[in-house]
C-alpha positions in Angstrom: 13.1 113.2 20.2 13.1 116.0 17.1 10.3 115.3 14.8 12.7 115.7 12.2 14.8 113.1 10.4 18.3 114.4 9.2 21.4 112.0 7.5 24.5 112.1 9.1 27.4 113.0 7.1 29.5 109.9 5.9 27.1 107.3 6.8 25.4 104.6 4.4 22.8 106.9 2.8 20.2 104.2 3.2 20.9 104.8 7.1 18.4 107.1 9.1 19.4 109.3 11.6 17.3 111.0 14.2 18.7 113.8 16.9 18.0 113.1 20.3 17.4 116.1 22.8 21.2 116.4 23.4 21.6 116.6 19.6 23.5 113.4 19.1 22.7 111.3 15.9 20.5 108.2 16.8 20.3 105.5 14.0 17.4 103.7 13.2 18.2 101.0 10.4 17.2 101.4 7.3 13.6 102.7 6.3 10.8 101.0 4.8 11.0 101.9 0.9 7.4 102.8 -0.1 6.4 99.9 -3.1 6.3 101.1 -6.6 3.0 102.6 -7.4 2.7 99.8 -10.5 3.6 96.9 -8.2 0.7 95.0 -6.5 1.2 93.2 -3.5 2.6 89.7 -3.8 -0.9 88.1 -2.2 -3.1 89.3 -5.3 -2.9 89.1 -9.6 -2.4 92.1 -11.9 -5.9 92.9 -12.9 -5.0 92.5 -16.7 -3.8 89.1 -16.0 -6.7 86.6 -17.5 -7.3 83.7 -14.6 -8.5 80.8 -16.1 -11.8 79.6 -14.4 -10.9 76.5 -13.2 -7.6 75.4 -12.0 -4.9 73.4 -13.9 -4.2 71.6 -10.7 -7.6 71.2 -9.3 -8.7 67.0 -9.4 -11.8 68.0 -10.7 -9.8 69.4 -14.6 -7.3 66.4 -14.7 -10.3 64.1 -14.1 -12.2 66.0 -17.2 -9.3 66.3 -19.4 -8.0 62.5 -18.7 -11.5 60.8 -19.7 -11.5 63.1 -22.7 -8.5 61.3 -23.7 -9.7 57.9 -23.0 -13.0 58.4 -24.9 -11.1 59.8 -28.3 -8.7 57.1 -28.2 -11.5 54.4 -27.6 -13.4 56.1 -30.2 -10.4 55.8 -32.5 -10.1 52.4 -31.9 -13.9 51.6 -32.7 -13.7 53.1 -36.0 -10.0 51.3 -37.0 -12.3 48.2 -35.9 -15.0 49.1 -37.8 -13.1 50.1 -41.2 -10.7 47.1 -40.6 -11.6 45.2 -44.1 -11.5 48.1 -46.0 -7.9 49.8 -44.7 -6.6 46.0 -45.4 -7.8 46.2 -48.8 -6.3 49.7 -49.2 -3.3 48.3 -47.8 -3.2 45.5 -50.1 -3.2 48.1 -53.3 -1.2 49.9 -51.9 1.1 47.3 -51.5 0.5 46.2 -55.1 1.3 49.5 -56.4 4.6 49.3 -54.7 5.4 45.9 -56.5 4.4 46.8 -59.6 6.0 50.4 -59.4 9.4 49.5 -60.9 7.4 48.0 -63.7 6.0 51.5 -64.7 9.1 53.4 -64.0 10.9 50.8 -66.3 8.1 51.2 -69.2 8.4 55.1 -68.5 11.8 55.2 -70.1 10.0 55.4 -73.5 6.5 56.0 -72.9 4.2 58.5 -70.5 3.3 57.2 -67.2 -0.5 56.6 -67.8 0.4 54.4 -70.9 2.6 52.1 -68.8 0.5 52.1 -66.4 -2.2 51.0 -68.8 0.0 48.4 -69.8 0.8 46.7 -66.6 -3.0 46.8 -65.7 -3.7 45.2 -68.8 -1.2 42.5 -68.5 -2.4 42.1 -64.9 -6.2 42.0 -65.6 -5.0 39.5 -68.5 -3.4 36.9 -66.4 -6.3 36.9 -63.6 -8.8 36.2 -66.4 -6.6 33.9 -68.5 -6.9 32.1 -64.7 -10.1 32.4 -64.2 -10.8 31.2 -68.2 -8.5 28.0 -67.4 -10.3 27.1 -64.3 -14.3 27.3 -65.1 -14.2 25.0 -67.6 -12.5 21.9 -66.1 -14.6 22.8 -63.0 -18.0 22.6 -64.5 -16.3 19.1 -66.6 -15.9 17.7 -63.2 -18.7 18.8 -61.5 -20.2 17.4 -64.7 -18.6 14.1 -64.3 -19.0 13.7 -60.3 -22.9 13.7 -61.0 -22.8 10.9 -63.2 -20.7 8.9 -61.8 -22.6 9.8 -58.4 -25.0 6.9 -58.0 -22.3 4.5 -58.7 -20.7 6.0 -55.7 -23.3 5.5 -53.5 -23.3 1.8 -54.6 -19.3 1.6 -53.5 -20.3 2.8 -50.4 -22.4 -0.3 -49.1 -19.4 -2.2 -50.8 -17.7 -3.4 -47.5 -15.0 -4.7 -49.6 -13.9 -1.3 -51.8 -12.2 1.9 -50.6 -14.9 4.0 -50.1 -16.8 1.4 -48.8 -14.3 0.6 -45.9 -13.8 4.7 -45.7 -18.1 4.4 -45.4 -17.6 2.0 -42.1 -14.7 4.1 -40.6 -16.0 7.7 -41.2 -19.4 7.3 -41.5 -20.3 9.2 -44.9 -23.0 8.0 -45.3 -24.8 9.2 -42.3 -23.1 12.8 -43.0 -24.2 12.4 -46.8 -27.6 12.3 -45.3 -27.6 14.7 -42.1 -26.1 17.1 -44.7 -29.5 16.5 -46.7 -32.2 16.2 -44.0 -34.4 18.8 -43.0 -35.6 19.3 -46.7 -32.5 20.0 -48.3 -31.7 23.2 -45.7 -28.3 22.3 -45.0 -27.3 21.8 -48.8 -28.9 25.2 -49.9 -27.6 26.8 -47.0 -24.3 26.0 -47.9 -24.8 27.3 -51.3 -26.3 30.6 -50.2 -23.2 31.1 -48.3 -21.1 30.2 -51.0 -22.6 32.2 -53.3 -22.0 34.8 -50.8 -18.6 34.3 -50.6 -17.9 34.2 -54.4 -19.3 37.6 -54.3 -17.7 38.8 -51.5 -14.6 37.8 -53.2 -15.5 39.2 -56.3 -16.2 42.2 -54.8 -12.7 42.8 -53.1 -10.9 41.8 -55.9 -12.4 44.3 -58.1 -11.9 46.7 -55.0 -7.8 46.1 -54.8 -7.9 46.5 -58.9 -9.2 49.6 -58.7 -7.5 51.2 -55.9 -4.3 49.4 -57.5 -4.7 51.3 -60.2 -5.6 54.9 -58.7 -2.4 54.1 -56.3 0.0 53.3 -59.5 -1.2 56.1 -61.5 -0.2 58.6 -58.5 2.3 57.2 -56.7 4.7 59.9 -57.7 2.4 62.5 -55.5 1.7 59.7 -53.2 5.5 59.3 -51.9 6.2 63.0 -52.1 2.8 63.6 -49.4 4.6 60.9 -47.5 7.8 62.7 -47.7 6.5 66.0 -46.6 5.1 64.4 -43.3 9.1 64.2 -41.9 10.4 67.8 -40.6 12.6 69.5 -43.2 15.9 68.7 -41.5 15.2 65.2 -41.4 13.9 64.9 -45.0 16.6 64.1 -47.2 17.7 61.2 -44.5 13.7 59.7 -44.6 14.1 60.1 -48.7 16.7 58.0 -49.1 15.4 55.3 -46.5 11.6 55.4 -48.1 13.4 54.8 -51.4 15.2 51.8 -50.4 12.1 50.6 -48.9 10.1 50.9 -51.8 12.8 49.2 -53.9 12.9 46.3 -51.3 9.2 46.0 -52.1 9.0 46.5 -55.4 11.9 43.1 -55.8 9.7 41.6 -53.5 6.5 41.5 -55.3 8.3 41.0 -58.3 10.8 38.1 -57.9 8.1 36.5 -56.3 6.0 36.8 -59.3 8.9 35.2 -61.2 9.3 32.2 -58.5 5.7 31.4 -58.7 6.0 31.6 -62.7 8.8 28.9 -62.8 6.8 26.9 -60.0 3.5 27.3 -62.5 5.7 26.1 -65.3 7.6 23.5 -64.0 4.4 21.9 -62.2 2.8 22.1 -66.1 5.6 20.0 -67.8 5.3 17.2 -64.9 2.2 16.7 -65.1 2.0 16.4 -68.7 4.4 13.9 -69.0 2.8 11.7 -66.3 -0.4 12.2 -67.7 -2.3 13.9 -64.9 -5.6 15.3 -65.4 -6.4 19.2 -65.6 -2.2 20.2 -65.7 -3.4 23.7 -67.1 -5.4 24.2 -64.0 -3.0 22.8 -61.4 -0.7 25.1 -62.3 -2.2 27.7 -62.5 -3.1 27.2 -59.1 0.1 26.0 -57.8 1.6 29.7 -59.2 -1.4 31.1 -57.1 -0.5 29.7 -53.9 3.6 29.6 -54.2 3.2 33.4 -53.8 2.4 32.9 -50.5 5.8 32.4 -48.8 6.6 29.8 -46.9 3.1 27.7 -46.6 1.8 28.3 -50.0 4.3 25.9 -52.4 3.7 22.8 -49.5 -0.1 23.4 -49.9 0.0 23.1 -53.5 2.3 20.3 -53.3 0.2 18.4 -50.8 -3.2 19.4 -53.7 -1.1 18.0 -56.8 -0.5 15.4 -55.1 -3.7 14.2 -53.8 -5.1 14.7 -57.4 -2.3 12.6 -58.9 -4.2 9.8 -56.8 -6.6 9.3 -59.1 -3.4 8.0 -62.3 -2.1 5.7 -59.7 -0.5 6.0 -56.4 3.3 5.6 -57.9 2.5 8.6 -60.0 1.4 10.5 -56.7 4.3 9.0 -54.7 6.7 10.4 -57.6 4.4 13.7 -58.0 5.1 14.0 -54.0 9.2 13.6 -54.1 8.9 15.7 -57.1 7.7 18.7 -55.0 9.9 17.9 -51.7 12.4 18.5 -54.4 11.5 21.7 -56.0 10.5 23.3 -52.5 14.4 22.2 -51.3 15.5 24.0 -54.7 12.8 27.4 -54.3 14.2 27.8 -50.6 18.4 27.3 -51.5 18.6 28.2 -54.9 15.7 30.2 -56.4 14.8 32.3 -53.6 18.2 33.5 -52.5 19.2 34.1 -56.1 15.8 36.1 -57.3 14.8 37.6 -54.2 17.7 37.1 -51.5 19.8 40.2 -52.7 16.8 42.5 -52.9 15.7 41.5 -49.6 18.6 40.3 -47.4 16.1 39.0 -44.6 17.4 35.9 -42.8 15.8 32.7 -42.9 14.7 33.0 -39.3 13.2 36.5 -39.5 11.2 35.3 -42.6 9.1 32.2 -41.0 8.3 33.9 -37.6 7.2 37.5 -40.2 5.2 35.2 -42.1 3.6 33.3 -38.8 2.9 36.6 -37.3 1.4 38.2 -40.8 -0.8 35.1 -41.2 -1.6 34.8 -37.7 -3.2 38.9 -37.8 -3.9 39.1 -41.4 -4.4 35.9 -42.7 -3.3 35.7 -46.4 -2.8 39.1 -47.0 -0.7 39.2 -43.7 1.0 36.1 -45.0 2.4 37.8 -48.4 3.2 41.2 -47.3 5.4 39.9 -43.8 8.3 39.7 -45.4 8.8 43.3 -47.6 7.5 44.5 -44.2 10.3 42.9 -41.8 12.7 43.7 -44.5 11.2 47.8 -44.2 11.4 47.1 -40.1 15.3 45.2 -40.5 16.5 48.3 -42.5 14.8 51.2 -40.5 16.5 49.2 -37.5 20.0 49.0 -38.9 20.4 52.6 -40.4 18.3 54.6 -37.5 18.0 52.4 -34.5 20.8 51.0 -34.1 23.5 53.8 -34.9 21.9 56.1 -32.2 21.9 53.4 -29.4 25.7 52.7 -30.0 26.5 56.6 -29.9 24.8 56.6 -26.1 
């Protein structure tokens, strides 16, 4: 065969031909095109591709990278458990500052911002200490009083024939009184050391939430627009207008339950003065304390007026008892609904099992802010939630 390689006229171009001795055409297929001088073979990398050292793939990276993960998220968890008292303290002011928000706005109509919040602090502080100056004086009266009248209730108790002497052969008080006292008096001034410790623990928290209450009011304007900025930009004005009805709900939370706790105060002031029942300045004061816990907190007072109304006689606490079945069957159907109800549209239902769970994780704190939070969880629910799931 020639040596050289010639096209035949009108065939594919990508055709060769070769002549033969007798000078016919011979064709050979097509040829092998030469690769590109910058194309490397398929088997090996550009050189100016980076390779990363160790392969995505390989067990040995997912291994690394997984256990990372688990040891930042156990590491997160330690410190949330760690810092758990003082994020529910933040949470409380900040949940405080919510309330009272509408306050300050309200006062801001003819005044600057730091005066009403001033004034709302003020009138806060006022009504804690105006508690606290109510309370420590009957207190130390009765304290007073239960010392001197204490040997002549040790005398009832071997008094087979009185009350506390028959609650002496049932209970055995006695034999607590002294176990309670043996040992050199340990177990009486270890209770006090740990009371003590608890009143300043207390004192300590409250004066914590006060101040962070009042940080939190003072900048809540820049405080809900950092909270804004956090939702993308096309989202925003939807997550404004949902925050903002969620702040409101709070805000008539905290406040109408301020003003249900006031009429519970008042109205548990008037009864017992006109029955005669001691301390009525201090048991209602209390009994506005605990109706702001929802739910529990009204029965609990109930059940405290009514054991102290004992001591006038026990018609006076069977009428002080009825007297509070009453109001708590007026707080939960007429009250409530008209005060609070409107601002928070939560059903009955949704409100006992929020305030189980709240108390059940929280305590009290979990206890009073269950309900402005399932009210939050009922709207996100209703104007988010729900509307996409229907559109699938």
């Amino acid at each position: 065969m020639a040596d050289n390689a010639d096209r035949v006229p009108g065939s594919d171009a990508d055709t060769m031909t070769m002549a033969d001795d007798d000078g016919r055409a011979v064709g050979v297929g097509r040829p092998v095109r030469p690769a590109p001088a910058d194309r490397e073979p398929a088997d090996r990398a550009p050189a100016d591709r980076p390779r990363h050292p160790v392969s995505r793939r390989s067990p040995f990276y997912v291994g690394l990278v997984g256990a990372i993960g688990v040891a930042t998220a156990y590491g997160l968890v330690q410190v949330l458990v760690a810092a758990r008292q003082v994020l529910v303290l933040v949470g409380l002011a900040l949940f405080l500052a919510i309330g009272l928000d509408p306050a300050v706005r309200w006062l801001c109509r003819w005044m600057p911002r730091w005066t009403a919040v001033t004034i709302v602090v003020v009138a806060t502080v006022g009504i804690v200490v105006g508690f606290l100056a109510a309370a420590i004086p009957p207190l130390v009266n009765q304290a007073s009083a239960f010392a001197g009248q204490l040997p002549h209730y040790l005398n009832q108790l071997q008094d087979h024939s009185s009350t506390i002497g028959r609650l002496n052969d049932r209970y055995h008080l006695q034999q607590r009184l002294a176990t309670a006292v043996s040992g050199n008096g340990e177990g009486i001034f270890g209770d006090l050391i740990g009371a003590g410790r608890l009143v300043l623990g207390a004192t300590a928290q409250t004066l914590t939430v006060l101040v962070l209450t009042v940080y939190f009011l003072a900048d809540f304007p820049r405080i809900r627009q950092l909270i804004y900025r956090l939702v993308p930009r096309s989202r925003r004005p939807r997550a404004v207008m949902l925050g903002d009805e969620m702040f409101a709900k709070v805000g008539g939370f905290v406040l109408g339950n301020l003003l249900t706790s006031g009429i519970a105060g008042i109205g548990t002031f008037v009864w017992l003065m006109v029955w005669h029942i001691p301390y009525p300045l201090l048991l209602s004061l209390l009994v506005a304390l605990l109706d702001l816990i929802p739910v529990v907190g009204s029965t609990l007072a109930g059940a405290i007026v009514t054991l102290v109304a004992l001591t006038v006689s026990l018609p006076v606490a069977v009428a002080t008892l009825v007297f509070y079945v009453l109001y708590r069957l007026a707080e939960d159907y007429l009250i409530v609904p008209r005060v609070i109800g409107r601002v928070i549209e939560v059903p009955a239902t949704v409100t006992l099992v929020a305030v189980l769970i709240g108390g059940a994780i929280l305590g009290i704190v979990g206890a009073l802010v269950a309900i402005p939070v399932a009210a939050a969880v009922r709207l996100l629910l209703i104007e988010s939630v729900f509307p996409r799931l229907d559109r699938r």
